[in-house]
C-alpha positions in Angstrom: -40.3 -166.5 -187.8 -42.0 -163.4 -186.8 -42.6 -160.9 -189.8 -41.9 -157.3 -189.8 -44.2 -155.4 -192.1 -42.1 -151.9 -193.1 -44.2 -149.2 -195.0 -42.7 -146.5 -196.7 -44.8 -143.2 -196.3 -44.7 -139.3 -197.3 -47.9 -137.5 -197.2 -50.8 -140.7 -197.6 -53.0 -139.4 -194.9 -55.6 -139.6 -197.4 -55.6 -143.6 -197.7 -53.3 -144.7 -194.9 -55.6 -145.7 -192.5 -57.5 -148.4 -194.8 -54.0 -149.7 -195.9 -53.3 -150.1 -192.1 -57.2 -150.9 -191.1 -56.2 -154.0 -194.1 -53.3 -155.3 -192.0 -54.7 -155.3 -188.3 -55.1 -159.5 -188.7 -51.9 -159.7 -189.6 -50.5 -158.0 -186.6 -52.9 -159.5 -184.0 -50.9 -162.8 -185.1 -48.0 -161.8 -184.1 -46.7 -159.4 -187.4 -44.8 -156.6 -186.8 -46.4 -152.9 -188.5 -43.5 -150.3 -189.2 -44.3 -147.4 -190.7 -41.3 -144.9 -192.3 -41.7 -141.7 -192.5 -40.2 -139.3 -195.2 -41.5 -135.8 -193.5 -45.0 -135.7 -193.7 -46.8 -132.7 -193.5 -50.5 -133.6 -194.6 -51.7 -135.3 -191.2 -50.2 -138.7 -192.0 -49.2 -140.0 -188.6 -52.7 -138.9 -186.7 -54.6 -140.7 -189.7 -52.5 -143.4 -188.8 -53.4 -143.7 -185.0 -52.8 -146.5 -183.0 -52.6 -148.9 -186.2 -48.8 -149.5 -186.1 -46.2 -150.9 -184.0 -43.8 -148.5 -184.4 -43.7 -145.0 -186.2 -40.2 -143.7 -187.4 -38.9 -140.6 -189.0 -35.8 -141.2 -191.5 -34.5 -139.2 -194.0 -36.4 -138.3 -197.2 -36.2 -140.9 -200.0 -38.2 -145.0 -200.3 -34.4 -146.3 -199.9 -33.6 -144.2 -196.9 -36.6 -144.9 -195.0 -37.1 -148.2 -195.8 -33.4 -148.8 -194.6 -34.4 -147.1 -191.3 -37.6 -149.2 -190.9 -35.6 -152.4 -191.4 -33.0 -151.0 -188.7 -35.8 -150.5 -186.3 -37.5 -153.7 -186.8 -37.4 -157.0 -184.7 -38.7 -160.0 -187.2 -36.5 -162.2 -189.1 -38.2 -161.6 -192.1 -38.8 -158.0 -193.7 -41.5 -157.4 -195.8 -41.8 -153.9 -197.4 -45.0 -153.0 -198.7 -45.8 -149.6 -200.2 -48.4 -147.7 -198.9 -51.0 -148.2 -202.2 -50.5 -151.9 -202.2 -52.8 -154.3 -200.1 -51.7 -157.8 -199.5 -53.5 -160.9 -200.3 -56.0 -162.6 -197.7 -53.5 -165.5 -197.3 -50.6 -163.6 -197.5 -49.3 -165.0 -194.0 -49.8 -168.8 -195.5 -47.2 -167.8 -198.3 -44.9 -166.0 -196.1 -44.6 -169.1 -193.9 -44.4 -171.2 -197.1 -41.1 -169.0 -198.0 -40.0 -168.9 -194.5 -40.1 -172.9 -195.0 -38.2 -173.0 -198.1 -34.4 -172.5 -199.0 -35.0 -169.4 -200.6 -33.3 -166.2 -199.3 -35.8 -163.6 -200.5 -39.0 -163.2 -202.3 -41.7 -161.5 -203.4 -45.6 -161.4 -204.5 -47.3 -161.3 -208.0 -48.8 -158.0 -208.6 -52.4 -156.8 -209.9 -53.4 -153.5 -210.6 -56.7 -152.1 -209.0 -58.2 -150.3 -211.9 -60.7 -152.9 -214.4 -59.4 -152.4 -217.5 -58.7 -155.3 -219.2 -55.4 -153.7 -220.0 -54.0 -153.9 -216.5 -54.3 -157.4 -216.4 -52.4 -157.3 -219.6 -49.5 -155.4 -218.2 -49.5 -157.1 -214.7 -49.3 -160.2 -216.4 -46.5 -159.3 -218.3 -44.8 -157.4 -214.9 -44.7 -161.2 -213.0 -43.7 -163.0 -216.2 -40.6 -160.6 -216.6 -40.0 -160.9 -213.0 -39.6 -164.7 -212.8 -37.7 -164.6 -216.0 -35.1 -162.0 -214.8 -35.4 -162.9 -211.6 -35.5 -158.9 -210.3 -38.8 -157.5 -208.9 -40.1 -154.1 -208.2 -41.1 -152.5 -205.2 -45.0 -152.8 -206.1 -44.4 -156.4 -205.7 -43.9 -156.3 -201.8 -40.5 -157.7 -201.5 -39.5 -160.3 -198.7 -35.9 -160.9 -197.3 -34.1 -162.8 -194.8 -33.4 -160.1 -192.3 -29.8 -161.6 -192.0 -29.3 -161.5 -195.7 -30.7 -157.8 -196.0 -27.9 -156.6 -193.4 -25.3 -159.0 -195.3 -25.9 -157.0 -198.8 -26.2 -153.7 -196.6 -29.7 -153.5 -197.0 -31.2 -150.8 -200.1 -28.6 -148.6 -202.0 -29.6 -145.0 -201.4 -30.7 -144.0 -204.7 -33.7 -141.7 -205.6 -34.8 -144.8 -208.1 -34.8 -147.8 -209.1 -33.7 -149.1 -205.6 -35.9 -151.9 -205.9 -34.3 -153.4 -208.9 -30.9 -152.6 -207.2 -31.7 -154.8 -204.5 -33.5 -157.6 -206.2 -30.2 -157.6 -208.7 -27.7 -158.3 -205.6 -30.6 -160.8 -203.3 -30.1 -162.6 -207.1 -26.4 -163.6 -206.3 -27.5 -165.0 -203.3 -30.6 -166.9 -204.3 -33.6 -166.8 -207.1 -36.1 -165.2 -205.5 -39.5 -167.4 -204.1 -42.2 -166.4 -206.3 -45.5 -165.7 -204.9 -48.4 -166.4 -206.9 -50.5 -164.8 -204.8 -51.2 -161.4 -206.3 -50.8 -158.1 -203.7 -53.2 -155.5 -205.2 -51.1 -151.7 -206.4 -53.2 -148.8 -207.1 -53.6 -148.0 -210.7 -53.4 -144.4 -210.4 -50.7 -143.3 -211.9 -51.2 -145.2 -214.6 -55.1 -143.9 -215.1 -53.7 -140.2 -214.7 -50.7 -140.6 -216.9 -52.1 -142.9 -219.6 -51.4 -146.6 -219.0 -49.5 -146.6 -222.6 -47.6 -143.4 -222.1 -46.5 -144.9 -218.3 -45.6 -148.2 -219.5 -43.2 -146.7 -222.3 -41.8 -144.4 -219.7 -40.7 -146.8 -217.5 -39.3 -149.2 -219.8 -37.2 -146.1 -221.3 -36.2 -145.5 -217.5 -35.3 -149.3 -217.1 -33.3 -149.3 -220.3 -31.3 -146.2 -219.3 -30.8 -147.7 -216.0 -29.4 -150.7 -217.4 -27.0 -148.8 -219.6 -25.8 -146.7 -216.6 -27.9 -143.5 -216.8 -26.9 -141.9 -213.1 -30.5 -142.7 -211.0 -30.3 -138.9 -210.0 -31.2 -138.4 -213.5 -33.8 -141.0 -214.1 -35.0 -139.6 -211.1 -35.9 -136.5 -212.5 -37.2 -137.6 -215.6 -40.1 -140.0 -213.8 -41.2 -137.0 -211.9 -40.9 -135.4 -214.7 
């Protein structure tokens, strides 16, 4: 099956072209390299070069433009990988493991960048809730079925927790393949916010989310 890589991007000039630089094996086997952009103003598509497949403007928004990316691309499976994360060295092996299996969609464990023992702690605890639940996040670097991503009408245009949207419908199709090989997320935000004060944050935003809280509002209060 040939893979089609979608990145999400507004305003990463700063680190796109290492993320991209990363994924060049990947695409001289065959892979597919989408990126999606949001309106960038910052010099994002020249730092980005000749290092993609395809470039795409789409409306503002990770749903939006992921949805576009996915409309544009030509694999059968669609992996969406956010700009900060850099997949594992045998990430192709896995994907063809998945691609093998009777699984409908998937998605990576996760490990954050930063050494603190702490992030191992709460990356740990990030893949155990999401082979519990069965939902996983965007920093996870989902993978569906191309067929079944157009049968569930791909991302639901929220300004938040589309991830966990999607992974909630993929999970009436199918339990998701569980990768245990670990794609790497930049711990930034959680060194500039405070790991703590993030972690609370976004389980107060999870809880809300669950209960109903409109995403336009949780929206607001993550940027906050």
């Amino acid at each position: 099956m040939r893979i089609s890589i979608i990145i999400p991007v507004l305003n990463e000039a700063g680190g796109i072209g290492a993320t991209l630089a990363a994924l060049q094996p990947l695409r001289g086997v065959g892979c597919e390299l989408i990126l999606a952009d949001g309106g960038s103003d910052d010099g994002t598509r020249e730092a980005a070069g000749h290092l993609c497949d395809l470039w795409i403007e789409a409306p503002q928004g990770r749903a939006n433009q992921m949805n576009a990316g996915a409309a544009a691309a030509s694999g059968e499976l669609l992996l969406f990988l956010h700009a900060d994360t850099r997949l594992p060295v045998d990430a192709l092996a896995w994907l063809e493991r998945f691609a093998a299996s009777d699984r409908l969609w998937g998605r990576f464990d996760v490990r954050l960048s930063g050494n603190r023992p702490l992030f191992r702690v709460i990356a740990w605890f990030m893949n155990q809730r999401s082979r519990l639940t069965g939902v996983a996040t965007g920093d996870q670097a989902i993978v569906v079925r191309r067929t079944v991503f157009e049968r569930v009408g791909g991302y639901e245009s929220i300004p938040l927790m589309e991830d966990v949207a999607l992974s909630k419908t993929l999970r009436r199709h199918s339990r998701p393949y569980c990768i245990w090989a670990s794609v790497i997320t930049d711990s930034r935000r959680w060194e500039v916010n405070g790991a703590w004060r993030t972690i609370v944050l976004m389980w107060r935003l999870r809880w809300a989310y669950w209960r109903g809280t409109d995403p336009e509002t949780l929206a607001r209060r993550y940027r906050g």
